[in-house]
KERO-519733 format. One record per residue (C-alpha): residue number from 1; residue in one letter; x, z, y. Coordinates in pm, whole numbers. Layout:
BEGIN
num,residuo,px,pz,py
NUM,A,X,Z,Y
...
***
This chain:
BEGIN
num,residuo,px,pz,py
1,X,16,-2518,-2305
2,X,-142,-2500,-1973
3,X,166,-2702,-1831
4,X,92,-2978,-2056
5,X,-135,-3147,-1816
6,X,210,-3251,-1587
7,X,484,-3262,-1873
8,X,304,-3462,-2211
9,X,182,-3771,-2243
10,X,187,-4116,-2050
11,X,-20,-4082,-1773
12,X,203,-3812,-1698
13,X,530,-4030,-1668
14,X,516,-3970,-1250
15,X,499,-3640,-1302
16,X,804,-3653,-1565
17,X,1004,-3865,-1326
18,X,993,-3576,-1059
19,X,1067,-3323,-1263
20,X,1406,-3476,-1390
21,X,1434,-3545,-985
22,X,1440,-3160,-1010
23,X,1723,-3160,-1291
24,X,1445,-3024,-1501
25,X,1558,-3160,-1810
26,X,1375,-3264,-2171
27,X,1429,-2974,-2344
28,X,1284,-2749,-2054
29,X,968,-2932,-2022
30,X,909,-2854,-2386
31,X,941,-2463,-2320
32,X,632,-2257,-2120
33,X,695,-2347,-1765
34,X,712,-1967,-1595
35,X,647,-1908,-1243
36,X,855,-1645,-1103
37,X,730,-1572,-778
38,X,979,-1468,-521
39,X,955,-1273,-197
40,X,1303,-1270,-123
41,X,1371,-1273,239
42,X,1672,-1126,492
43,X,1446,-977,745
44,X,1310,-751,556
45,X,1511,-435,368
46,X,1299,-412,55
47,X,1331,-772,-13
48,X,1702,-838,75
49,X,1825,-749,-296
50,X,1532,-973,-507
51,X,1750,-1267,-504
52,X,1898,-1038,-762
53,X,1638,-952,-920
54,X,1535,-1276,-946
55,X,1810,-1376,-1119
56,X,1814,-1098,-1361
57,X,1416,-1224,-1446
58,X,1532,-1562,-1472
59,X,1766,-1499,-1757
60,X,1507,-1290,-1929
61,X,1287,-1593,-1896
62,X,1560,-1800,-2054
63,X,1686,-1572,-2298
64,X,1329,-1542,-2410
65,X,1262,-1937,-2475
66,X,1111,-2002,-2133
67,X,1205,-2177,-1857
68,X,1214,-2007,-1559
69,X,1112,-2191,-1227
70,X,1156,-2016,-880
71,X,915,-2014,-539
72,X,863,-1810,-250
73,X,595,-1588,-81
74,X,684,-1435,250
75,X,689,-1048,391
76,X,654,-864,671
77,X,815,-546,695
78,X,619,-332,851
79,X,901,-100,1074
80,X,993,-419,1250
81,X,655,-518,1296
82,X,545,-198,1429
83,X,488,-111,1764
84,X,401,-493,1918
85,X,182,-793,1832
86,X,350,-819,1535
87,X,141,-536,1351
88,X,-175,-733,1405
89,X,11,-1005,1181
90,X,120,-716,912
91,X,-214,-652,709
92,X,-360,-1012,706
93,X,-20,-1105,510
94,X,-148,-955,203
95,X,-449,-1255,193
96,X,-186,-1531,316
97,X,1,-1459,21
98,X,-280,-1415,-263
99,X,-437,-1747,-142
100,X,-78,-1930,-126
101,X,42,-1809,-482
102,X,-307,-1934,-633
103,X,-276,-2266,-459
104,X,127,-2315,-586
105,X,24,-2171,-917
106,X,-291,-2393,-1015
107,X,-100,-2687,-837
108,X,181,-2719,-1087
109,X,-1,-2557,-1394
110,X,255,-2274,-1444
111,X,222,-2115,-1798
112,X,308,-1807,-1670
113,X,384,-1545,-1371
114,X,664,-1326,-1293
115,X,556,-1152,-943
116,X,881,-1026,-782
117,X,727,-823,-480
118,X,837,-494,-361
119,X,689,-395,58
120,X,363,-321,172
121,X,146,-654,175
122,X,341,-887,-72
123,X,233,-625,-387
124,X,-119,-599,-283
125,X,-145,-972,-274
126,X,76,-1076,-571
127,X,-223,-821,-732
128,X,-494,-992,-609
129,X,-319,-1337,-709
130,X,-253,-1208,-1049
131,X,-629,-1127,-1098
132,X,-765,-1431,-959
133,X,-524,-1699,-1135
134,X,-555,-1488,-1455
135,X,-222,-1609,-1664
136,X,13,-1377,-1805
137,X,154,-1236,-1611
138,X,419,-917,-1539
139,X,508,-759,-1210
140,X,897,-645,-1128
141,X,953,-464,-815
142,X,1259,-452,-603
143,X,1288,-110,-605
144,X,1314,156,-377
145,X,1551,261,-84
146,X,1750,611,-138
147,X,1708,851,59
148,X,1889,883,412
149,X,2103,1277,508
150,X,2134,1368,778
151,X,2226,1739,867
152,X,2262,1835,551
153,X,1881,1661,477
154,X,1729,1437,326
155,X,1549,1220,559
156,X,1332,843,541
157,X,1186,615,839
158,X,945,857,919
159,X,1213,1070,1019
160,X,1335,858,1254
161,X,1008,772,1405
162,X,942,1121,1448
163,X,1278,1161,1586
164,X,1223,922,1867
165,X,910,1143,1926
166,X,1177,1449,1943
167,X,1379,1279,2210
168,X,1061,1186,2435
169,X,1041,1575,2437
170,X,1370,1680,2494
171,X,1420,1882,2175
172,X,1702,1672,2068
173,X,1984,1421,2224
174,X,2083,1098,2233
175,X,2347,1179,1996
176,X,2143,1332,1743
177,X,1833,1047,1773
178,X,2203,775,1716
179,X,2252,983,1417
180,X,1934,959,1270
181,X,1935,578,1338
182,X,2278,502,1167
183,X,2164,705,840
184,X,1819,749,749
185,X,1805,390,592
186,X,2086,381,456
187,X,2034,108,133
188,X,1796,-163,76
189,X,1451,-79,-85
190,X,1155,-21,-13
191,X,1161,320,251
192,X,1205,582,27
193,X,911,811,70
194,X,547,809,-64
195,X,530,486,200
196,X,295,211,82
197,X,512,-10,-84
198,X,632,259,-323
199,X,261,345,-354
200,X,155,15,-481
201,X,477,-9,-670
202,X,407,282,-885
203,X,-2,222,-898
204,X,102,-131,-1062
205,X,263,69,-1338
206,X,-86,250,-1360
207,X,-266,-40,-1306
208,X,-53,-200,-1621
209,X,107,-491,-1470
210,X,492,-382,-1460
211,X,734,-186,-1700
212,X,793,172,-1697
213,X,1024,259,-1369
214,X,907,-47,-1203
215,X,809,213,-913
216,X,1099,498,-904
217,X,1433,318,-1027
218,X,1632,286,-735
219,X,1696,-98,-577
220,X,2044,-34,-563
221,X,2041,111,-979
222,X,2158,-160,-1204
223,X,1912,-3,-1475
224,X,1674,-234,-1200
225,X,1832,-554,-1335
226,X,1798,-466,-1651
227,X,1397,-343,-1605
228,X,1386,-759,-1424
229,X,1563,-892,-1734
230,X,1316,-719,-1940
231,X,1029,-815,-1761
232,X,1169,-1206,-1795
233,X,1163,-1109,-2188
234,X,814,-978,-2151
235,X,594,-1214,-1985
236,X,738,-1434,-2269
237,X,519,-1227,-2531
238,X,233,-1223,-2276
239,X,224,-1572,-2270
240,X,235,-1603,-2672
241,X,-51,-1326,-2696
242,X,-251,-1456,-2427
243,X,-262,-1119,-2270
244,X,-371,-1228,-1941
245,X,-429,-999,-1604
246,X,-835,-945,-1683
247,X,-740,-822,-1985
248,X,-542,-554,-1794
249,X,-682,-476,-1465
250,X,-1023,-357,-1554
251,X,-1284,-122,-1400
252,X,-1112,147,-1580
253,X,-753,55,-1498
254,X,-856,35,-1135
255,X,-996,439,-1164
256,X,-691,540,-1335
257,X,-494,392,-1031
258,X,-693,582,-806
259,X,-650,875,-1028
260,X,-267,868,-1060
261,X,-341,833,-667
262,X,-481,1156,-576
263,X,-224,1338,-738
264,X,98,1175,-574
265,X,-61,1181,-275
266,X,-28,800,-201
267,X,-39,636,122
268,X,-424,592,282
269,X,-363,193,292
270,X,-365,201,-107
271,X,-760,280,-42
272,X,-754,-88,207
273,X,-561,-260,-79
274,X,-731,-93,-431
275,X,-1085,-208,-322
276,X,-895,-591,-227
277,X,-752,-627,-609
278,X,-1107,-478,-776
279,X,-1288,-738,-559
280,X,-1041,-1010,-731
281,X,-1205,-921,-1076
282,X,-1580,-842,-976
283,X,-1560,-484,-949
284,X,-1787,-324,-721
285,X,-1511,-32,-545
286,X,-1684,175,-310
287,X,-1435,406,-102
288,X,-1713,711,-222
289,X,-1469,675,-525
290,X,-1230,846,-387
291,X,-1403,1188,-374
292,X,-1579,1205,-692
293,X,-1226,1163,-899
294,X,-1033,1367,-591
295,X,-1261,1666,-689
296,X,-1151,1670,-1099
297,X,-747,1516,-975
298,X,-473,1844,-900
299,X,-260,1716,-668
300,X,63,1719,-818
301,X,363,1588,-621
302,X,451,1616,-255
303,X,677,1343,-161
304,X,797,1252,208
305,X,623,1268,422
306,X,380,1534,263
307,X,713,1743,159
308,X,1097,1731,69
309,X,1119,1476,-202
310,X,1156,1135,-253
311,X,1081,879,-473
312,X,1480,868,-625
313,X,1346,1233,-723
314,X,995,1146,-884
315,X,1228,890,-1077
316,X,1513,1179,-1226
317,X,1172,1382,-1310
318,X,1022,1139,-1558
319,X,820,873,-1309
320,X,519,739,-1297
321,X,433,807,-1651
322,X,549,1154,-1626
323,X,269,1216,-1412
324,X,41,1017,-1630
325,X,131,1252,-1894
326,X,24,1568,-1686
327,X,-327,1384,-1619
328,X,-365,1324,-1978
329,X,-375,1709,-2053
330,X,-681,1756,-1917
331,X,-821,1391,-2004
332,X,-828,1269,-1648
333,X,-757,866,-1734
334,X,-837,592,-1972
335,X,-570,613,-2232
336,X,-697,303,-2425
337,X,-651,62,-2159
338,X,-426,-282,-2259
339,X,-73,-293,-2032
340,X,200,-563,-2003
341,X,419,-348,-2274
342,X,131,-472,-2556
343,X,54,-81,-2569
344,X,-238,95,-2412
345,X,-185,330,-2155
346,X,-174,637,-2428
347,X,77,498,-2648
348,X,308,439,-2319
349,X,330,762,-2212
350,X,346,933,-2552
351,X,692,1056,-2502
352,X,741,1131,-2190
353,X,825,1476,-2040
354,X,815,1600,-1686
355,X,1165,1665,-1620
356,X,1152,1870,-1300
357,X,859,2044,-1211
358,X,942,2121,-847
359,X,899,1797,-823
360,X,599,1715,-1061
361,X,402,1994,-1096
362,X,230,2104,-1429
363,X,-89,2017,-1425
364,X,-185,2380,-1436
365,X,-5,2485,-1155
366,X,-58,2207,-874
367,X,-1,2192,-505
368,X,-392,2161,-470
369,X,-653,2123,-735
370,X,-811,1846,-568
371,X,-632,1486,-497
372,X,-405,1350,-193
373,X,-648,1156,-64
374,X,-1033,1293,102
375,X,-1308,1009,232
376,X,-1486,1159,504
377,X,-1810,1110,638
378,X,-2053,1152,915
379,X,-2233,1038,1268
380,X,-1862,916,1364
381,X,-1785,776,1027
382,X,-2118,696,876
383,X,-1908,412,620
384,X,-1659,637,565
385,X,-1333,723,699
386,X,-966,797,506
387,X,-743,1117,538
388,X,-403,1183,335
389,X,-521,1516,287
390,X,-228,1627,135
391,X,-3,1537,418
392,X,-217,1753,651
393,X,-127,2145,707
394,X,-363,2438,645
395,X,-449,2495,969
396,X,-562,2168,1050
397,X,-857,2125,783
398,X,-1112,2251,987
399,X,-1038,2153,1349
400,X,-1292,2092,1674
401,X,-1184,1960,1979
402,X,-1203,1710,2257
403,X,-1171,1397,2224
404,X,-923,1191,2403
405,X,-995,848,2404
406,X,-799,537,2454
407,X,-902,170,2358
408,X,-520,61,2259
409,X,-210,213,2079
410,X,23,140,2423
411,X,-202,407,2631
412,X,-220,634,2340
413,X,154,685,2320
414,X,197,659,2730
415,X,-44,992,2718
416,X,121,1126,2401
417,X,502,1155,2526
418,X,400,1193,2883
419,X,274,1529,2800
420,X,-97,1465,2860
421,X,-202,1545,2540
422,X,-211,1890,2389
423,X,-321,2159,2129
424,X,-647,2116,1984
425,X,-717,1785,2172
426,X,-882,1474,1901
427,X,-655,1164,2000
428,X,-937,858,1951
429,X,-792,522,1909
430,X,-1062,245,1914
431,X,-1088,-99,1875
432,X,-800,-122,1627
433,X,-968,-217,1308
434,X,-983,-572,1152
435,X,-1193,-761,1407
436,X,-1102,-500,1670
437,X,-725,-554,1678
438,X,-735,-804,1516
439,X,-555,-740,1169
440,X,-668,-375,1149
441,X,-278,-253,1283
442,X,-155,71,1159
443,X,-59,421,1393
444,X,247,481,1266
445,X,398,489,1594
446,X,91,757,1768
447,X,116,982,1474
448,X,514,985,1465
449,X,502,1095,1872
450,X,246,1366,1818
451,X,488,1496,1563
452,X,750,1464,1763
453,X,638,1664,2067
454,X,585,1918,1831
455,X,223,1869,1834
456,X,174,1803,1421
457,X,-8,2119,1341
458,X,-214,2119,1663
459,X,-341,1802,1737
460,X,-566,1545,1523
461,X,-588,1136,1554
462,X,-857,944,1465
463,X,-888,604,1457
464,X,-1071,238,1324
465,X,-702,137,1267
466,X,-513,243,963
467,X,-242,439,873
468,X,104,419,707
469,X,209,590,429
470,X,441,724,655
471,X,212,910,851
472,X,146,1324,851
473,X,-119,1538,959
474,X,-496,1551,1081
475,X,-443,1147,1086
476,X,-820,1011,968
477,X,-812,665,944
478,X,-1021,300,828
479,X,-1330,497,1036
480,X,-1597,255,939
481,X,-1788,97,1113
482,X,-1510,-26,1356
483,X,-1550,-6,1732
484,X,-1549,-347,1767
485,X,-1879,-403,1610
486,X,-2000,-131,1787
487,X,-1944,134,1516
488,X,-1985,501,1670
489,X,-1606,513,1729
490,X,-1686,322,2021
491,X,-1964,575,2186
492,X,-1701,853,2231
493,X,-1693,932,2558
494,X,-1373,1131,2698
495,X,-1453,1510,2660
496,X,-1690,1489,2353
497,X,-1628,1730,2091
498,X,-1514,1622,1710
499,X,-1544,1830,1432
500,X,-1351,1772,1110
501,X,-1376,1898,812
502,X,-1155,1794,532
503,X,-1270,2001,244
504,X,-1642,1918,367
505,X,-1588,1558,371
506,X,-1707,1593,754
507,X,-1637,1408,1062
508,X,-1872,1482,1321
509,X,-1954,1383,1703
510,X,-2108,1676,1869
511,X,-2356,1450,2022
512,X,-2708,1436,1968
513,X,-2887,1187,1801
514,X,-3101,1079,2133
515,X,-2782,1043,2347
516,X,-2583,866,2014
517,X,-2890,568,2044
518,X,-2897,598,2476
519,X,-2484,534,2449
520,X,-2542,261,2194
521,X,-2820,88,2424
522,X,-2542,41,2684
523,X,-2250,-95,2520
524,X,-2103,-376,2556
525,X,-1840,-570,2298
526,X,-1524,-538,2421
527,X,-1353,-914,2487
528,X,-1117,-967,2184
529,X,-740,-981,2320
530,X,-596,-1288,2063
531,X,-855,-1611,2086
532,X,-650,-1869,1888
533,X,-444,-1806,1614
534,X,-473,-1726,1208
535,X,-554,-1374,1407
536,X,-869,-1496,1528
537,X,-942,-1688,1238
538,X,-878,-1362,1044
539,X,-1102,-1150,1266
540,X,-1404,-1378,1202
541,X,-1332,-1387,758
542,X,-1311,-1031,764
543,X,-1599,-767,667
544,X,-1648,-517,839
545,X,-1721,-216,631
546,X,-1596,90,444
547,X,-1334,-152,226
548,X,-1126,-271,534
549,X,-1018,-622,566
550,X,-1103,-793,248
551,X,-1188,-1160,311
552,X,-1474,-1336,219
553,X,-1342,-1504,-127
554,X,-1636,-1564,-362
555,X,-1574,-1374,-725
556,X,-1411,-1556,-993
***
């Protein structure tokens, strides 16, 4: 056993000693020593019930002949952090914790991994930890929130950011923006739409790494516990079948992620954090992914924000696998890839059957025959840029207008609810990206105004930031190269016309060529606001390309 090298033999004796300090006793050292990595925390919602869950793995651990040995990883939730310098801090998380689970890890020579994640940095990382430690390993989420009523609704976060946007206009009162406050979070989880977190926590049932439900069973189900004690149970096998994470996420694991994707219509960050956990095994992910599988992927489900379900829904109809089992009709993923059940993909979702489809539709009958997600292109995006196309209304595919430009989120919103922006304008936001910011923030808070002014179907943002999950409409984010390294972003001049064009894959600066180069002549780097710091220390690891913030780690 790996954890040999601290519990047999004499030189060993020190590290004996301290382990009976820990009340470790004989009989445990003897058994796989099993890592369960824990991101419990009371700041943040999603994370407030894994001491629970923790548990539950422990005794699945136990039951299974292990022994079970707790420590932390920290999380930022993101609707706290929004909206101040705490964003910056949000993304570069997700490389704190991936770096600080290796070093614990490979420290004391765990056999084995339980990753107990569940919001929007902590599952990315735990991913890319999982990869680059390469032990068995098994993933168990905390599960998501349920959905908030109000009026007779169901309603998430992004209802009440949008309802703060509502108030700013006068369209509803005090009262009403109380009542959404009180109710549209009304469990723990992780927010209950097609947010992030739930997006990573059902692409790491795609990817392999967790049990069936580990993305849709409710936190506050106990059928949760049970999927933790059964993951506890599981890594136990992994660990006598050497089934590590290589073995799992490969090339063609990683596709069918970005497959089962585009047709849930995930959040645009899972296109920041899929490139991050490919890196971690020496896969080459270019973002131009994205379009070449969008253009064969329906788009099958419309969960909040794109529409009126929720992720307690996709659950009742069947899950994740449910909507494997549509793709699989038409041949659209690797069914012989390896998974932490000891079963390939195909033998997982043999049985299942989509149980509702209003909520997962056939795969001959889908919202759109091409995926959630677009990668556009052009003299403004010439790396690439990210839309949640199918969180974006009709008559916003094809838009022109001019461009409103504004070098920080603060101004942006100032303009936004202070009526100074209106119908058909292109709301720039600049020198938000990973060096720019620093920490690449995302514009949940600009997109959630527009909406709320009423603005949604009239009025586009674009930006070198990114975007939650959360987010609806013409939002086109990750525009690449970033205005801080004086990507085109940065040459917009108030006034220009921008032309998108979502099914062309087009984002374009009306601006000549000649007058693109004169503009670029003159610019000048705009002073970084944070000069000390893991910020600034972050701004200078990062790339800066069409991947986002992935940090320079050299390929196992």
């Amino acid at each position: 056993m790996r954890s040999d090298t601290v519990t047999k033999g004499s030189q060993q004796a020190p590290h004996r000693s301290l382990m009976n300090a820990l009340g470790i006793t004989k009989e445990e050292m003897e058994r796989p020593l099993v890592g369960i990595v824990s991101s419990y925390n009371e700041i943040v919602p999603g994370h407030m019930n894994l001491d629970k869950i923790v548990e539950a793995v422990k005794m699945g651990v136990a039951m299974a002949g292990g022994t079970p040995i707790v420590f932390p990883a920290i999380a930022v939730c993101d609707g706290i952090a929004m909206g101040h310098i705490g964003m910056k801090y949000s993304l570069v998380t997700r490389d704190l914790i991936a770096d600080s689970t290796e070093a614990m890890a490979l420290a004391h020579q765990f056999d084995a991994l339980v990753m107990v994640p569940n919001c929007d940095k902590n599952v990315p990382g735990l991913l890319m930890a999982a990869a680059r430690i390469n032990i068995p390993t098994i993933f168990v989420s905390g599960g998501p929130m349920l959905a908030g009523h109000v009026k007779g609704e169901k309603r998430s976060l992004s209802s009440m950011f949008e309802a703060v946007g509502a108030y700013a206009a006068g369209s509803i009162t005090e009262e009403e923006l109380d009542e959404f406050e009180c109710k549209v979070c009304p469990t723990c989880g992780s927010c209950s739409g097609m947010y992030t977190a739930n997006s990573m926590n059902c692409l790491t049932e795609v990817l392999g790494m967790g049990l069936q439900g580990n993305g849709t069973i409710p936190a506050v189900y106990s059928e949760r516990i049970r999927l933790a004690k059964h993951a506890g149970m599981k890594v136990m096998e992994l660990w006598k079948k050497n089934i590590c994470p290589r073995d799992i996420m490969t090339k063609e694991a990683i596709l069918n992620a970005l497959t089962v994707d585009m047709a849930l219509g995930c959040s645009t960050n899972s296109m920041l954090h899929l490139p991050a956990i490919a890196h971690e095994i020496g896969m080459d992910f270019e973002i131009d992914f994205a379009n070449g599988i969008s253009e064969k992927t329906p788009n099958l489900c419309h969960l909040a924000p794109a529409g009126p379900t929720y992720i307690e829904d996709l659950n009742e109809a069947g899950g994740v696998y449910a909507v494997m089992k549509e793709l699989d009709k038409k041949g659209l993923l690797h069914t012989d890839c390896l998974t932490v059940t000891g079963k390939t993909v195909k033998e997982n979702i043999a049985g299942c059957v989509n149980k509702n489809p209003e909520v997962i539709r056939p795969i001959d009958n889908p919202y759109s025959e091409t995926g959630g997600l677009a990668v556009l292109k052009g003299n403004l995006a010439p790396d690439g840029s990210v839309v949640k196309r199918s969180a974006v209304v009709e008559e916003m595919m094809v838009h022109e207008g001019p461009a409103r430009v504004f070098d920080c989120e603060d101004d942006a919103i100032k303009a936004i609810k202070g009526g100074e922006i209106h119908p058909g304008d292109v709301v720039v936001i600049r020198y938000v990206g990973p060096k720019g910011g620093p920490g690449m923030p995302e514009m949940l808070n600009p997109t959630s105004a527009i909406a709320g002014m009423g603005l949604g179907s009239s009025v586009a943002l674009i930006t070198d930031g990114r975007f939650s999950g959360a987010s609806r409409g013409a939002s086109i984010g990750h525009v690449s190269p970033e205005a801080a390294v004086g990507g085109p972003i940065a040459l917009v001049e108030e006034g220009d016309l921008i032309r998108i064009d979502i099914p062309g894959l087009n984002l374009e600066l009306a601006v000549s060529g000649e007058e693109l180069e004169k503009r670029r002549q003159a610019w000048q780097p705009k002073e970084p606001e944070v000069r000390t710091g893991y910020l600034a220390r972050y701004a200078s690891m990062v790339t800066s390309g069409n991947r986002g913030a992935i940090l320079e780690i050299p390929k196992n």
